[in-house]
Every structure is written in C-alpha cells, then in structure tokens.
C-alpha positions in Angstrom: 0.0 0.0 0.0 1.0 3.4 -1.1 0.4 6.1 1.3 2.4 8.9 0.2 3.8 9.7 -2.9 6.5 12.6 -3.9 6.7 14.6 -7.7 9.8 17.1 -7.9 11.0 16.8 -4.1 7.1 17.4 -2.7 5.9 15.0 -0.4 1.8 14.4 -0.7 0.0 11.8 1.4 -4.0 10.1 1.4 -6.1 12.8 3.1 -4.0 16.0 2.0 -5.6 18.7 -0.2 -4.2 19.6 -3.7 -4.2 21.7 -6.1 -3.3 20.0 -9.6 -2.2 22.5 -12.6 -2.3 19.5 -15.2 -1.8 21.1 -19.5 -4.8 20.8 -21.6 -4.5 20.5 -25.4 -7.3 21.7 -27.3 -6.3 21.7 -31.5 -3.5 24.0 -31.9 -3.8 25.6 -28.2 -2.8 24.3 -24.8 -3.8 25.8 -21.8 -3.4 25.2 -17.8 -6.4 24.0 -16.3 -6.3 23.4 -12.5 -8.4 20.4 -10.3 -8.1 20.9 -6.6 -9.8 18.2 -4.1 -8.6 15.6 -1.6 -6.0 12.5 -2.7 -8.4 9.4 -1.7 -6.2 6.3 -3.0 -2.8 6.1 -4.1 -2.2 2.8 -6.6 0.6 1.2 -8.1 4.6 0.9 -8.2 6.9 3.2 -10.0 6.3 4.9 -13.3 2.9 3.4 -13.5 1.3 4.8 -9.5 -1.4 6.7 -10.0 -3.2 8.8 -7.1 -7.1 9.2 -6.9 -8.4 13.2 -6.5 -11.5 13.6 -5.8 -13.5 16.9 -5.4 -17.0 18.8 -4.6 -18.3 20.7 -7.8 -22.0 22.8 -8.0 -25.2 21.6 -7.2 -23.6 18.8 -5.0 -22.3 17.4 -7.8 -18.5 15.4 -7.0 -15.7 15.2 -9.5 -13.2 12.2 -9.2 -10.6 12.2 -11.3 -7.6 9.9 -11.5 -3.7 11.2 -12.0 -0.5 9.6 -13.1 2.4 10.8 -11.2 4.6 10.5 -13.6 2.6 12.4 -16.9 4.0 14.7 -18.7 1.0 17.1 -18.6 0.7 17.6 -14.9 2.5 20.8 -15.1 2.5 21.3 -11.1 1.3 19.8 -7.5 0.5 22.3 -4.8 -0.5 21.0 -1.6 -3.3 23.5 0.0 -3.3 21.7 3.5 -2.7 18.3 5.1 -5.4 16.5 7.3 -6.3 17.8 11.2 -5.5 14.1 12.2 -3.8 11.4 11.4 -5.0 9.7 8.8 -5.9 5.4 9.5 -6.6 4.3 6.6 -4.9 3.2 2.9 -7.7 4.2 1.1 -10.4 7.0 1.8 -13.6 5.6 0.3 -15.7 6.4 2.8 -15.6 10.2 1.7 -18.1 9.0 -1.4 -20.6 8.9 0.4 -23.3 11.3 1.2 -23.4 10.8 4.3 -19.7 11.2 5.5 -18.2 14.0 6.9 -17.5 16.3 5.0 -14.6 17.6 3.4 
C-alpha cells in the first residue's frame, strides 16, 4: 500500500488537499487547467502509481478524477493543507458517500 507519494522533491499523502495545474490541449492551443480536491487512494509501483483526487463541484455534484504521477502534462502539485489528524486508513472511500463528513 501506497500512502504517500513525492513529484519534484514534494511529499503528498491520502487525506492532504491539492491543487493539480495538469496542460490541456485543445487543436492548436494548450492551456493550464487546475483540479483541486482531496487525494483518496494512491495505486501502483513506480512509473505506473497513480493517485485518486476527488472533489465537490455545484449543485452537489462530485468530480473524481484519477492522476498519473509521472505524466507529462501535470505541469505542477501544490498541496493547500494536510489532514487535522492522522489519517488510518490506505484508502479513503468512505468520503463518497453522502453521508460522511464532509470535506
């Protein structure tokens, strides 16, 4: 199990918020287009681990949206803030829900 993960001497762990600047290509343009949320699973070994963000759009509506670490078009990471407490588990799931607390 992967619980932390770094990309260019950052360190960023299940549970912190993030702010992901990943390039866009639309035709002839590319553009920055960022996707900030909470990291709820971290997957994989190497080149191919992947980390799970997953964020609260309008009208309720939640965005999940999966990242390789090692893409070429994430053009930065910024952490925003890490969790009040420790965090006990691998993989945050729970947050999907409704119910849960929120975020």
């Amino acid at each position: 199990m992967a619980l932390t993960f770094t990309h260019k001497d950052l360190e960023f762990g299940i549970g912190d918020t993030v702010k992901v600047n990943y390039k866009i290509r639309e035709k002839d343009k590319e553009r920055v287009q960022a996707f900030d949320g909470v990291i709820l699973a971290i997957k994989g070994q190497g080149d191919s681990k992947t980390f799970l963000v997953a964020k609260n759009a309008t009208d309720g509506i939640r965005v999940e949206r999966i990242f390789p670490i090692s893409s070429p078009w994430i053009d930065s990471i910024k952490k925003i803030r890490s969790p009040k407490t420790k965090i006990r588990r691998a993989k945050l799931y729970f947050l999907r829900k409704p119910h849960a607390r929120a975020i």
